[in-house]
DOGUGU-183148 format. One record per residue (C-alpha): x, y, z; chain; residue number from 1; residue in three letters. Coordinates in nm, 3 decimals, padded with zeros to 5 digits. Example, Ala and Ser with C-alpha at 12.3 -4.5 7.8 and 13.67 -1.06 7.14 Angstrom:
REM residues 2
{pt {01.230, -00.450, 00.780}, A, 1, Ala};
{pt {01.367, -00.106, 00.714}, A, 2, Ser};
END
This chain:
REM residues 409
{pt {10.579, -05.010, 02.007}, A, 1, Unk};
{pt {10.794, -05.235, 01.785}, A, 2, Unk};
{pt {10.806, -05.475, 01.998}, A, 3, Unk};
{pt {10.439, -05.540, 02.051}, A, 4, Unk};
{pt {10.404, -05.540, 01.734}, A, 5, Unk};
{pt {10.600, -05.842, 01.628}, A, 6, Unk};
{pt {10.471, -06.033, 01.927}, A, 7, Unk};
{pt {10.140, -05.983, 01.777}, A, 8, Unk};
{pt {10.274, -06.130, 01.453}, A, 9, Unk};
{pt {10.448, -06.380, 01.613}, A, 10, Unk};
{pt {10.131, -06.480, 01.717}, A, 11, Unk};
{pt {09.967, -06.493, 01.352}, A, 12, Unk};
{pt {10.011, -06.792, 01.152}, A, 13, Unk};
{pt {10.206, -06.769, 00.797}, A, 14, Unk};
{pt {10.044, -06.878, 00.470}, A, 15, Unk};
{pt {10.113, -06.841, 00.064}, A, 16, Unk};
{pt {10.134, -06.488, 00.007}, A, 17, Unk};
{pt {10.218, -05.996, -00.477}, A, 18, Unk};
{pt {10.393, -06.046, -00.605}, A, 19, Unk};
{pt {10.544, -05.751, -00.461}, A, 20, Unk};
{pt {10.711, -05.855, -00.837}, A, 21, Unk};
{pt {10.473, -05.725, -01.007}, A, 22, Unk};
{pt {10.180, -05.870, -01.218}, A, 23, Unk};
{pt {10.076, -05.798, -01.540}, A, 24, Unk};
{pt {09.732, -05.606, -01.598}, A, 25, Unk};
{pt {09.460, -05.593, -01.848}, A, 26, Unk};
{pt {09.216, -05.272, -01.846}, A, 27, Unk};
{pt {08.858, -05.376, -01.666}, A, 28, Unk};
{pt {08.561, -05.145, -01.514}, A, 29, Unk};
{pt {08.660, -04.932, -01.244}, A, 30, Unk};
{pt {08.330, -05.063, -01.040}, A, 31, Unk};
{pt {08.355, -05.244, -00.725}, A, 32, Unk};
{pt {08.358, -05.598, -00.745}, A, 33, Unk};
{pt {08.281, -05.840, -00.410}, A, 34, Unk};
{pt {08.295, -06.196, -00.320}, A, 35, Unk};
{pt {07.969, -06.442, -00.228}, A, 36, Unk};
{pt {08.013, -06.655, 00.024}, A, 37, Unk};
{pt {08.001, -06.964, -00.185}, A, 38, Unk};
{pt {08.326, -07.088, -00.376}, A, 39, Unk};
{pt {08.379, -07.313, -00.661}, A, 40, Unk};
{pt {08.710, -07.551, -00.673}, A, 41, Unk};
{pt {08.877, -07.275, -00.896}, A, 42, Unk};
{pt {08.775, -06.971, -00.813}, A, 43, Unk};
{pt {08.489, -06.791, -00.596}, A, 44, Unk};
{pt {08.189, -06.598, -00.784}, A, 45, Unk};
{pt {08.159, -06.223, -00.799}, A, 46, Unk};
{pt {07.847, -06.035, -00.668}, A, 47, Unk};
{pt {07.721, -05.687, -00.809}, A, 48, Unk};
{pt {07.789, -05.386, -00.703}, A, 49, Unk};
{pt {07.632, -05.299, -00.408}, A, 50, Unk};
{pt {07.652, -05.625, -00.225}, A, 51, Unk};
{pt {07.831, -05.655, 00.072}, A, 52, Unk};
{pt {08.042, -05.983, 00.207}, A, 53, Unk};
{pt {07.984, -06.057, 00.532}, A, 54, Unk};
{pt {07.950, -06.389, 00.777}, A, 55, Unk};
{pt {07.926, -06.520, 01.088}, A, 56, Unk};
{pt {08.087, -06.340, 01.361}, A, 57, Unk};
{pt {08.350, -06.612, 01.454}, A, 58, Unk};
{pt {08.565, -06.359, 01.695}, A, 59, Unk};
{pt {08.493, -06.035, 01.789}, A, 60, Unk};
{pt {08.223, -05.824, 01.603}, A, 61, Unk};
{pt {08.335, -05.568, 01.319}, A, 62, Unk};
{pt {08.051, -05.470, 01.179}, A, 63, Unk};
{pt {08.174, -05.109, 01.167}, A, 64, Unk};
{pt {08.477, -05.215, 00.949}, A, 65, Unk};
{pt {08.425, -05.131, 00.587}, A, 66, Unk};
{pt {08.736, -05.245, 00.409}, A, 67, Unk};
{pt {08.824, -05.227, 00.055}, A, 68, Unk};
{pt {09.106, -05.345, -00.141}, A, 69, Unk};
{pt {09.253, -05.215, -00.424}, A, 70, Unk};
{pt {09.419, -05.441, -00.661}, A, 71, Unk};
{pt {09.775, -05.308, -00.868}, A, 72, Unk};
{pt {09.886, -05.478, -01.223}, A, 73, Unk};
{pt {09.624, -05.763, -01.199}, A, 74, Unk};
{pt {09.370, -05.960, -01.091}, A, 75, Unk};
{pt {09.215, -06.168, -00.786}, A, 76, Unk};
{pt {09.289, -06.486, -01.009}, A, 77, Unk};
{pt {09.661, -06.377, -01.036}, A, 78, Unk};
{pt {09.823, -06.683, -00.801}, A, 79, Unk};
{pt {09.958, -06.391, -00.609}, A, 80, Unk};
{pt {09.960, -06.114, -00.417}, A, 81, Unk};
{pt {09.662, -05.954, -00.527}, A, 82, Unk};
{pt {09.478, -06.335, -00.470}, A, 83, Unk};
{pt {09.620, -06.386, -00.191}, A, 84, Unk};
{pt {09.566, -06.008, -00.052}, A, 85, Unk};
{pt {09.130, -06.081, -00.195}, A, 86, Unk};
{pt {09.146, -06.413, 00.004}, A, 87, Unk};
{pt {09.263, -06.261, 00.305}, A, 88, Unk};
{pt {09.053, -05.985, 00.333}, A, 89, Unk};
{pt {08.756, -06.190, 00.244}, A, 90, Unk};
{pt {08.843, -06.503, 00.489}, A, 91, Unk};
{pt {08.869, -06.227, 00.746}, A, 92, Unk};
{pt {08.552, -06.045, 00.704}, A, 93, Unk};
{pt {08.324, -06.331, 00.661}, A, 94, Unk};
{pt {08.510, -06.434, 01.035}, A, 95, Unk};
{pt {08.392, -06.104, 01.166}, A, 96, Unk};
{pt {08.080, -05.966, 01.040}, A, 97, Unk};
{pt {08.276, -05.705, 00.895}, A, 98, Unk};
{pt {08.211, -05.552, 00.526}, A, 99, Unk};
{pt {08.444, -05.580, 00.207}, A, 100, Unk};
{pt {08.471, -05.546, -00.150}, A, 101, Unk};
{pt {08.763, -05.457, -00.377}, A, 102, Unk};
{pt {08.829, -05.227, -00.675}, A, 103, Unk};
{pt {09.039, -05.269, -00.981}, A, 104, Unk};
{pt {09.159, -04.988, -01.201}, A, 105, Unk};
{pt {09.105, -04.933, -01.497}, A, 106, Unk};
{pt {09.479, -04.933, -01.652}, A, 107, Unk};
{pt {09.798, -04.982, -01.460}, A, 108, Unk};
{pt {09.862, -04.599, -01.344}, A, 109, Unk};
{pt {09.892, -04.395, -01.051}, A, 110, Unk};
{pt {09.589, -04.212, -01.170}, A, 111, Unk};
{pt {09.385, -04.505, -01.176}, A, 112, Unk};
{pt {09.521, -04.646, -00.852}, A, 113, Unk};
{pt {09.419, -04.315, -00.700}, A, 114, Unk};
{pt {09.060, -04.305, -00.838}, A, 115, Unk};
{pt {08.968, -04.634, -00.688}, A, 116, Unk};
{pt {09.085, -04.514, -00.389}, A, 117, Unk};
{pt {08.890, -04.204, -00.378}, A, 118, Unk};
{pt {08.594, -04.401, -00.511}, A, 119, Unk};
{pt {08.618, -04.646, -00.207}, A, 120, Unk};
{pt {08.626, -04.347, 00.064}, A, 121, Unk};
{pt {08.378, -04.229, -00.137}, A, 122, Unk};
{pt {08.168, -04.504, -00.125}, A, 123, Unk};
{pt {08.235, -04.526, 00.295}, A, 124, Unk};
{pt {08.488, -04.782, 00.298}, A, 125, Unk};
{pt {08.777, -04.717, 00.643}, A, 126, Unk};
{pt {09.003, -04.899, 00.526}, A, 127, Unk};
{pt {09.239, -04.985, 00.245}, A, 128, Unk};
{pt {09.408, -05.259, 00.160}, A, 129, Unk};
{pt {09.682, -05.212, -00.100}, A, 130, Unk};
{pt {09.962, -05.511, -00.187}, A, 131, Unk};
{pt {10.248, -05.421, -00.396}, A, 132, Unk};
{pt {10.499, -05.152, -00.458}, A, 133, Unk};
{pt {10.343, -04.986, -00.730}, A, 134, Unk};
{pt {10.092, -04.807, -00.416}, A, 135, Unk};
{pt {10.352, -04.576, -00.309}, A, 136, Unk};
{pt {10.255, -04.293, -00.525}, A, 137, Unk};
{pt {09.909, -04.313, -00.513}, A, 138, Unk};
{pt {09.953, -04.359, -00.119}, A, 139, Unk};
{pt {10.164, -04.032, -00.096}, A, 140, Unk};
{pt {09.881, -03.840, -00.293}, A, 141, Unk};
{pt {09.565, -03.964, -00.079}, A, 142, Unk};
{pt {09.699, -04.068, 00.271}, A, 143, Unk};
{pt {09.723, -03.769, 00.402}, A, 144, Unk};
{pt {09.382, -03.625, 00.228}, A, 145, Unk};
{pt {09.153, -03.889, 00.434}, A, 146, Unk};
{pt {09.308, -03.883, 00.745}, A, 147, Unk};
{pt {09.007, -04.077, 00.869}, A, 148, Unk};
{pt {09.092, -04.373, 00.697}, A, 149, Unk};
{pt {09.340, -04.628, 00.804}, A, 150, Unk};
{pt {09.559, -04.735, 00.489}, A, 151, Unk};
{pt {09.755, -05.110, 00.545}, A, 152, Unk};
{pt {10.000, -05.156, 00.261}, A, 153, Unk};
{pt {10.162, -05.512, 00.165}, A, 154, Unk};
{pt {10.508, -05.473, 00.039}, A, 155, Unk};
{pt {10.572, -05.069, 00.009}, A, 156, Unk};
{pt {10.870, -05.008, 00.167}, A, 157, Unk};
{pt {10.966, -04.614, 00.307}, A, 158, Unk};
{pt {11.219, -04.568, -00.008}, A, 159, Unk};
{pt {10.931, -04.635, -00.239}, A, 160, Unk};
{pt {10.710, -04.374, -00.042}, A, 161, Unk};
{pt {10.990, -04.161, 00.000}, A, 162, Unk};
{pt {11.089, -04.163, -00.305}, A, 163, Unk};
{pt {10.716, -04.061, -00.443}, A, 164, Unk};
{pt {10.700, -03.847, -00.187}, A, 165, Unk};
{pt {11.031, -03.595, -00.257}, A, 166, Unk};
{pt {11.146, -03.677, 00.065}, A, 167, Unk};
{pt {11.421, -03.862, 00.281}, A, 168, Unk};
{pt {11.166, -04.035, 00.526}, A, 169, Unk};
{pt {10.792, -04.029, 00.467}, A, 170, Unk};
{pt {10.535, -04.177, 00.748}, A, 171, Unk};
{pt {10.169, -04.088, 00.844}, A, 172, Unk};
{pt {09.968, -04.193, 01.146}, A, 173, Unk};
{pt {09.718, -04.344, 00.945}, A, 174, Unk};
{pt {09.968, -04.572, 00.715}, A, 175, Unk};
{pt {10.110, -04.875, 00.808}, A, 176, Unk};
{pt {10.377, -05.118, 00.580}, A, 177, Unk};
{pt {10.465, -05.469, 00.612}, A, 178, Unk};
{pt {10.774, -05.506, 00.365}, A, 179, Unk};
{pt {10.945, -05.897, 00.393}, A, 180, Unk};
{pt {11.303, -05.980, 00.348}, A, 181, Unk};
{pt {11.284, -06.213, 00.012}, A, 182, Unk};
{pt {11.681, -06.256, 00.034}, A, 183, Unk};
{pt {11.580, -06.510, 00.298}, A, 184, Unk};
{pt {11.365, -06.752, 00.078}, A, 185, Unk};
{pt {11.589, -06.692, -00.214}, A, 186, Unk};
{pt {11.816, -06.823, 00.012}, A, 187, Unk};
{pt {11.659, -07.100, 00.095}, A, 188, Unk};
{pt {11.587, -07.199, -00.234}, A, 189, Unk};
{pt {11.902, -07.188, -00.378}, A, 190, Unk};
{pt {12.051, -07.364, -00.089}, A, 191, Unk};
{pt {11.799, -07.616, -00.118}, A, 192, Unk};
{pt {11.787, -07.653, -00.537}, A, 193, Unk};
{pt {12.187, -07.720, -00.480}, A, 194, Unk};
{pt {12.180, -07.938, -00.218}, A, 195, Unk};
{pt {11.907, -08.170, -00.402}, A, 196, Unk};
{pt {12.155, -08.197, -00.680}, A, 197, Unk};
{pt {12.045, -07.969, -00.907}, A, 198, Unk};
{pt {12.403, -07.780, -01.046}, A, 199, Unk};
{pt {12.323, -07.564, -01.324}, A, 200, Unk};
{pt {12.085, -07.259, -01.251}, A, 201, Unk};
{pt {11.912, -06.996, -01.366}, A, 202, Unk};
{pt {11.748, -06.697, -01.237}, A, 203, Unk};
{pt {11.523, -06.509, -01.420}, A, 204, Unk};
{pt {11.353, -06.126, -01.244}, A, 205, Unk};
{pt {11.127, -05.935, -01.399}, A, 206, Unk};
{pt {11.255, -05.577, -01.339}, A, 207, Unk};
{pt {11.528, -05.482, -01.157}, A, 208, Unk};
{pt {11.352, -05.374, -00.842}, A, 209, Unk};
{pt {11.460, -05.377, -00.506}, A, 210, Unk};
{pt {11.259, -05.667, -00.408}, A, 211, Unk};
{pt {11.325, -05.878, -00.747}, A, 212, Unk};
{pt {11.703, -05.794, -00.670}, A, 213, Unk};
{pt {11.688, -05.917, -00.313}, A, 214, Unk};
{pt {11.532, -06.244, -00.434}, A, 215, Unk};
{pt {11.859, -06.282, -00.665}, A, 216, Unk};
{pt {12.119, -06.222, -00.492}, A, 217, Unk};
{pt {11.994, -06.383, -00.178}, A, 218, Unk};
{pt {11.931, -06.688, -00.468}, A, 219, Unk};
{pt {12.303, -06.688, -00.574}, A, 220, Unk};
{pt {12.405, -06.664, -00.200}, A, 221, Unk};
{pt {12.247, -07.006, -00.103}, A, 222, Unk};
{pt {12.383, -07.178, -00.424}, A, 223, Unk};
{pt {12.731, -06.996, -00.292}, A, 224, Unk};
{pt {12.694, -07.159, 00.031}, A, 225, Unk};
{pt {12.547, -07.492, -00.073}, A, 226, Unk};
{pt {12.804, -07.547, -00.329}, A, 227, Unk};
{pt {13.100, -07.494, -00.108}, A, 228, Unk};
{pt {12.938, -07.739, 00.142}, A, 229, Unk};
{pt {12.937, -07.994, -00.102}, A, 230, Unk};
{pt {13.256, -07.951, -00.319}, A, 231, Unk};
{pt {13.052, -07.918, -00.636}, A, 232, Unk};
{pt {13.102, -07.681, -00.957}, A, 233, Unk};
{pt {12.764, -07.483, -00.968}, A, 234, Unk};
{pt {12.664, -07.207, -01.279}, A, 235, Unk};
{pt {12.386, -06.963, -01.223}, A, 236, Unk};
{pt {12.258, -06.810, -01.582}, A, 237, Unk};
{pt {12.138, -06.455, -01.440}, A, 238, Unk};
{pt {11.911, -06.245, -01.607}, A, 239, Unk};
{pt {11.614, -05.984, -01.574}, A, 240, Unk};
{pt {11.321, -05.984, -01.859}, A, 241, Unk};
{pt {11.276, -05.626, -01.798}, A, 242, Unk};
{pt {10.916, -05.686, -01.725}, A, 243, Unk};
{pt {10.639, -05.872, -01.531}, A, 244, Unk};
{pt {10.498, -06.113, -01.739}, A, 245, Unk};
{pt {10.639, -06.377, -02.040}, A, 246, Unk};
{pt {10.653, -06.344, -02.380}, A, 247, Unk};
{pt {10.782, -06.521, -02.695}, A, 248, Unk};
{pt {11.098, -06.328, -02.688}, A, 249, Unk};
{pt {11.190, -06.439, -02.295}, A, 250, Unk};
{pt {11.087, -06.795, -02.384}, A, 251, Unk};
{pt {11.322, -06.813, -02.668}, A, 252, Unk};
{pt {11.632, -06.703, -02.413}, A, 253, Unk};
{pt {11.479, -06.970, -02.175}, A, 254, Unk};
{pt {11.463, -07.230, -02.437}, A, 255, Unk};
{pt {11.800, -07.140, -02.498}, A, 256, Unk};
{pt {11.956, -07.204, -02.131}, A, 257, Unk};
{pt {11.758, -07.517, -02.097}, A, 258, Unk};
{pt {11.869, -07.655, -02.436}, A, 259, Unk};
{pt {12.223, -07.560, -02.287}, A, 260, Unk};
{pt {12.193, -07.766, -01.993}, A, 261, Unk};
{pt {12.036, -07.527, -01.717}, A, 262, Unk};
{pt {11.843, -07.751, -01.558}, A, 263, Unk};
{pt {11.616, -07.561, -01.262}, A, 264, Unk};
{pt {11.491, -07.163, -01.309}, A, 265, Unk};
{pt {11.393, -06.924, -01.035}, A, 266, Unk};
{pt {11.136, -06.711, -01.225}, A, 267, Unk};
{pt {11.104, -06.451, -01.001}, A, 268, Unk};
{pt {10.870, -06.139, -01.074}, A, 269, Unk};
{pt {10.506, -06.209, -01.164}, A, 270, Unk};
{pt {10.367, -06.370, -01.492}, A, 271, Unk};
{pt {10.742, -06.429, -01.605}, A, 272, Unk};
{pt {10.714, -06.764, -01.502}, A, 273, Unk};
{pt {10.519, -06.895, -01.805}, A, 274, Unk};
{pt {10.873, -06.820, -02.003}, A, 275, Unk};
{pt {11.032, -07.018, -01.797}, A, 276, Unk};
{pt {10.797, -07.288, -01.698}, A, 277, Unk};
{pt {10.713, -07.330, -02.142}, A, 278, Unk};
{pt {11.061, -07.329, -02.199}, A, 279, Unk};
{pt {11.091, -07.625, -01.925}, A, 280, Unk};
{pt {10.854, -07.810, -02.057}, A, 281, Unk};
{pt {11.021, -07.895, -02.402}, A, 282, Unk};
{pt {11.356, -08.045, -02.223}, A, 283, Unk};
{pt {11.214, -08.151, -01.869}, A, 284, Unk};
{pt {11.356, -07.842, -01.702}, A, 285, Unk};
{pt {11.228, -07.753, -01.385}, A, 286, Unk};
{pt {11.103, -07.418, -01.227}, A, 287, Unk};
{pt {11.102, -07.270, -00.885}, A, 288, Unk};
{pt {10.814, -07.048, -00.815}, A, 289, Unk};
{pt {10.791, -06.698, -00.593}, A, 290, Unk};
{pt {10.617, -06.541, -00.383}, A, 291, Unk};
{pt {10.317, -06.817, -00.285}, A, 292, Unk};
{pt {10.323, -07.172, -00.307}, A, 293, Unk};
{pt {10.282, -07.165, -00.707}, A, 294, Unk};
{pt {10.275, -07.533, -00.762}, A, 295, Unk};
{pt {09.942, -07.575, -00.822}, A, 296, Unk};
{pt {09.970, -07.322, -01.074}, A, 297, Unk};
{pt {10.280, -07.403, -01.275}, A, 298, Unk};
{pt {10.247, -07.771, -01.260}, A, 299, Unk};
{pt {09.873, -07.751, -01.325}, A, 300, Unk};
{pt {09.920, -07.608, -01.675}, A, 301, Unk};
{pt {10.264, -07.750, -01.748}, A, 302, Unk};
{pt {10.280, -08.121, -01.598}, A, 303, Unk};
{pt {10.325, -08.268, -01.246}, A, 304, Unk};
{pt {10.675, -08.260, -01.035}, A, 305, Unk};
{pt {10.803, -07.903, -01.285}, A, 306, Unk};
{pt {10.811, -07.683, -00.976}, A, 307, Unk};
{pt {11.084, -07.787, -00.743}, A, 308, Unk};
{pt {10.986, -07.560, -00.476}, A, 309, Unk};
{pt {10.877, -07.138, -00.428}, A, 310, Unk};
{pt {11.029, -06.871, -00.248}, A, 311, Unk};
{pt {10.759, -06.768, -00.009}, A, 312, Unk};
{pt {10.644, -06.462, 00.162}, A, 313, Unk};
{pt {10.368, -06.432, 00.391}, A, 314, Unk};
{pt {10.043, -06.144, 00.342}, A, 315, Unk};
{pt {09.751, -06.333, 00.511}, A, 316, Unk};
{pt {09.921, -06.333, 00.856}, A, 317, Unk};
{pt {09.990, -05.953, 00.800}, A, 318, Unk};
{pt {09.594, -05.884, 00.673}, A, 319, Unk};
{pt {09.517, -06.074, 00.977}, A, 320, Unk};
{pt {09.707, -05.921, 01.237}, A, 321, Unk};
{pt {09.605, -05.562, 01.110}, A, 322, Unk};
{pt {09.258, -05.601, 01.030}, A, 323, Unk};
{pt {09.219, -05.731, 01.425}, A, 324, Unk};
{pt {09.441, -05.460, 01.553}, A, 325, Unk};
{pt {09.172, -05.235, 01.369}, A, 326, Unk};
{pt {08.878, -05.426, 01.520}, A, 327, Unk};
{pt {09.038, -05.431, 01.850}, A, 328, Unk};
{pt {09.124, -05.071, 01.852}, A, 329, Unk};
{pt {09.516, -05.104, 01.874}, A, 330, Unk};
{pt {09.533, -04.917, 01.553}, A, 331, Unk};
{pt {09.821, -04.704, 01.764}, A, 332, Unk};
{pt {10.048, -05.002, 01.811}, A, 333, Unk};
{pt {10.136, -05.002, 01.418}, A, 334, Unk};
{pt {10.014, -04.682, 01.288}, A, 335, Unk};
{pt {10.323, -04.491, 01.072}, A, 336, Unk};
{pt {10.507, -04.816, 01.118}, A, 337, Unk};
{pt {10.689, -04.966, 00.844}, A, 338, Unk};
{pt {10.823, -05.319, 00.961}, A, 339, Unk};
{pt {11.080, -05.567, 00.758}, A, 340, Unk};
{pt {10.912, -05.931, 00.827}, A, 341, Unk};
{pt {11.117, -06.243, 00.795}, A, 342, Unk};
{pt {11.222, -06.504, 01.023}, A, 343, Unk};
{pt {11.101, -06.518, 01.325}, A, 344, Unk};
{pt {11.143, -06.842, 01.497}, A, 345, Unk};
{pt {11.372, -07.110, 01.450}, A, 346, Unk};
{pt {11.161, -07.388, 01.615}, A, 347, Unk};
{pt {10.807, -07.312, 01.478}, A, 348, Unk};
{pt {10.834, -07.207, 01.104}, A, 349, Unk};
{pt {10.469, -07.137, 01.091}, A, 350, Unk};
{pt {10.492, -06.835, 01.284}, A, 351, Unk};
{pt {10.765, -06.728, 01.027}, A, 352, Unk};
{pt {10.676, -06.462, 00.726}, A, 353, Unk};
{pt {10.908, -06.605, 00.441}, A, 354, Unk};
{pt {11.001, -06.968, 00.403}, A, 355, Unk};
{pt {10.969, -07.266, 00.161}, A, 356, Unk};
{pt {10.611, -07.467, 00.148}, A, 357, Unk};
{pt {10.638, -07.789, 00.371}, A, 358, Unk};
{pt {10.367, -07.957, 00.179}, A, 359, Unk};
{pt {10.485, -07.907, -00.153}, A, 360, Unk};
{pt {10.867, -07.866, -00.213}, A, 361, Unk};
{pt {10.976, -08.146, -00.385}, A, 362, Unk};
{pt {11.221, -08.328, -00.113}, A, 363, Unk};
{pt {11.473, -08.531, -00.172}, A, 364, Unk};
{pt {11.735, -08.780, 00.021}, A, 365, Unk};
{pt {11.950, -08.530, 00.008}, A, 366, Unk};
{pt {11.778, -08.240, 00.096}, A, 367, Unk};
{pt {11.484, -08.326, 00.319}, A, 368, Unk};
{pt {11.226, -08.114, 00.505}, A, 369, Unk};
{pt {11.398, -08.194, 00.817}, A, 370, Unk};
{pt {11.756, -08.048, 00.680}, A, 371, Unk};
{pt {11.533, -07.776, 00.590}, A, 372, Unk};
{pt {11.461, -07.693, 00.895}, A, 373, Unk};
{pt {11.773, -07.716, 01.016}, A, 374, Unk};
{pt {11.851, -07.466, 00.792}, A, 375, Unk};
{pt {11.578, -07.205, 00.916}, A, 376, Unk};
{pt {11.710, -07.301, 01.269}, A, 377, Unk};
{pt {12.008, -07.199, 01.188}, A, 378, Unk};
{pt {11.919, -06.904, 01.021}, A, 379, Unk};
{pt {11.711, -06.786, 01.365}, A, 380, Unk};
{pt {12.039, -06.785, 01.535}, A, 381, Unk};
{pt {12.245, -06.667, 01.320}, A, 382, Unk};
{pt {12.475, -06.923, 01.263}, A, 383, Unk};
{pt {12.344, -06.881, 00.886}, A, 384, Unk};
{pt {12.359, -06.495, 00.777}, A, 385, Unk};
{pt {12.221, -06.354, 00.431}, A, 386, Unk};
{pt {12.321, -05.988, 00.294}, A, 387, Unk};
{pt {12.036, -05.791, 00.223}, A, 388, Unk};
{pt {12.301, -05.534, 00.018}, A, 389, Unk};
{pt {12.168, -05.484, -00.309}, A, 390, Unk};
{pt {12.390, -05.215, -00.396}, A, 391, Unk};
{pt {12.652, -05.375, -00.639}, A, 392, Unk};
{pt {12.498, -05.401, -01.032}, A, 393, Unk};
{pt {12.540, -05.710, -01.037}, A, 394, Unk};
{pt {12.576, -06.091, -00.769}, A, 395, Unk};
{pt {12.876, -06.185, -00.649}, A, 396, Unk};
{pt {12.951, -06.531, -00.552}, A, 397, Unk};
{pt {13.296, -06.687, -00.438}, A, 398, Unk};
{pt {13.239, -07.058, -00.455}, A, 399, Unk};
{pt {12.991, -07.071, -00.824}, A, 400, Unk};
{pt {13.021, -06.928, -01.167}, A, 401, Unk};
{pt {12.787, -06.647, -01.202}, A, 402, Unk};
{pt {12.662, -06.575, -01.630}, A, 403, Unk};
{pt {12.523, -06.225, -01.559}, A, 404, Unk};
{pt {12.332, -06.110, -01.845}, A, 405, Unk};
{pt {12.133, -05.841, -01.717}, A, 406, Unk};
{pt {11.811, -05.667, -01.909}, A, 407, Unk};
{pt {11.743, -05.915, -02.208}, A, 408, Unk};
{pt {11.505, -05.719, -02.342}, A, 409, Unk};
END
């Protein structure tokens, strides 16, 4: 059964992807909100309740499909995985004549999670779409209640639903989890921020989560590596702001390792970037985004050429592959499934599920898109490895100074 399934992801193609970092929220209406058809430059207009989004059948029909998603700490405007979760579901729907809306809760709880998604079974909707980590408990209370209803979650991995759920496994036939291993594109970007010449560091997580960890440490390992390569001296300020999203205090600690001479920060773990990416701004500093392709984003409100690259993970080829599963009625080839997606070819990078964006990544002689293949190549095979152990309290590295400075606030 696993191995079907990856050869029908092999066959999706990857795009920007949650945070599965987290986001930060502010309280809205609990109603349903859907998408028109019709979409500005920025951002798409919202129809009333009651509409439905649908289009042209492009593949196979799915008119019986009603699918909802359920945002977590923010918005469909969020640059990540809840936009890139709404843009999914909607570029999928209008494909296939197939109905969707989305819900946001009221305040960032598992109470409110859980009311949406009683109010979109309620309102008839078969299936639910949930990105980020924070689902898990409000999966392990309803899953089981609508057994009717097939659940796809983005980024909940079987500890998190375990560990909501009392247990020591936890799976249901009508649940299925992608989870992605982000030690690979932190990898990859702190190879690659090395390697284009960049020698003083910084990482910056929100909280200490599993998947904000994985990111770090799989950072400090490419730096590692990279460094050694090249025979240079390399320090990596490490810290976590103990939450998703800036503020003036985490700018001031970011002003403080620029002014010091960090040059390049991975802000890893939802709106913490805009600590960084201000901080940057006032010495020329440089950021590397998460998640999606967040160039637009960062250099859109803070100047052209800030973000160096972002640590990627693919959603939309995981909505995709689902959602037709679902239409095709292959529903049993994933259902209780909870798969790890990373790299899956060496040769073709767009069938891979975490990588660095092509387009955007700002290349240089020494560290070009075609090394950076090489690099993925070589990752495929296994000629490159990256430890996905998470378990010491703090990185290690062998070959670069390390300034650990955990929670700093």
């Amino acid at each position: 059964m696993k191995k079907k399934l990856i050869a029908v992801l092999m066959a999706a193609t990857m795009v920007s992807s949650l945070v599965a970092c987290g986001q930060s929220a502010e309280p809205t209406t609990s109603e349903p909100t859907e998408q028109t058809e019709e979409k500005t430059e920025e951002k798409t207009e919202e129809k009333t309740e009651g509409e439905e989004t649908t289009g042209d059948a492009e593949t196979a029909d799915a008119s019986d499909m009603k699918i909802a998603m359920i945002t977590d700490y923010g918005d469909i405007t969020d640059q990540s995985f809840n936009q890139s979760t709404h843009e999914a579901c909607t570029d999928w729907s209008e494909k296939n004549n197939a109905t969707f809306t989305y819900y946001k809760p009221e305040d960032n709880t598992t109470a409110g999670r859980v009311a949406m998604i009683e109010k979109a079974v309620e309102d008839g909707y078969n299936v639910i779409v949930m990105p980020g980590y924070a689902f898990a408990e409000a999966i392990v209370e309803t899953v089981e209640t609508y057994p009717d209803v097939k659940f796809v979650a983005l980024d909940v991995s079987e500890y998190d639903l375990a560990t909501a759920a009392g247990t020591d496994t936890y799976s249901q036939p009508n649940l299925f989890s992608a989870i992605y291993q982000e030690e690979l594109p932190g990898y990859m970007a702190g190879y690659a921020a090395v390697k284009m010449g960049y020698t003083q560091l910084g990482f910056l997580g929100g909280m200490a989560v599993p998947a904000v960890i994985r990111y770090g440490y799989g950072f400090v390992q490419g730096a590692d590596d990279a460094a050694a390569e090249l025979g240079v001296d390399v320090t990596v300020n490490y810290a976590y702001g103990n939450q998703f999203s800036g503020d003036p205090d985490i700018t001031a600690v970011m002003d403080t390792w620029y002014q010091n001479g960090t040059e390049v920060v991975f802000a890893c773990g939802g709106g913490i970037w805009t600590s960084a990416a201000e901080a940057g701004s006032k010495t020329g500093g440089k950021v590397i985004g998460v998640d999606v392709d967040q160039k637009a984003t960062i250099d859109g409100q803070y100047g052209d050429g800030m973000t160096v690259t972002s640590a990627m993970k693919g959603l939309k080829a995981t909505v995709n592959t689902l959602l037709s599963a679902i239409r095709d009625g292959e529903w049993d080839n994933y259902a209780g499934q909870i798969l790890n997606l990373g790299i899956v070819s060496g040769d073709d990078l767009s069938l891979n599920y975490v990588g660095l964006p092509e387009d955007s990544t700002l290349w240089t002689e020494d560290f070009t898109v075609d090394d950076y293949k090489k690099l993925v190549a070589d990752m495929a095979s296994g000629a490159v490895t990256v430890s996905n152990d998470t378990s010491a309290d703090e990185p290690t590295a062998e070959n670069i100074k390390v300034v650990f400075q955990g929670n700093i606030k």
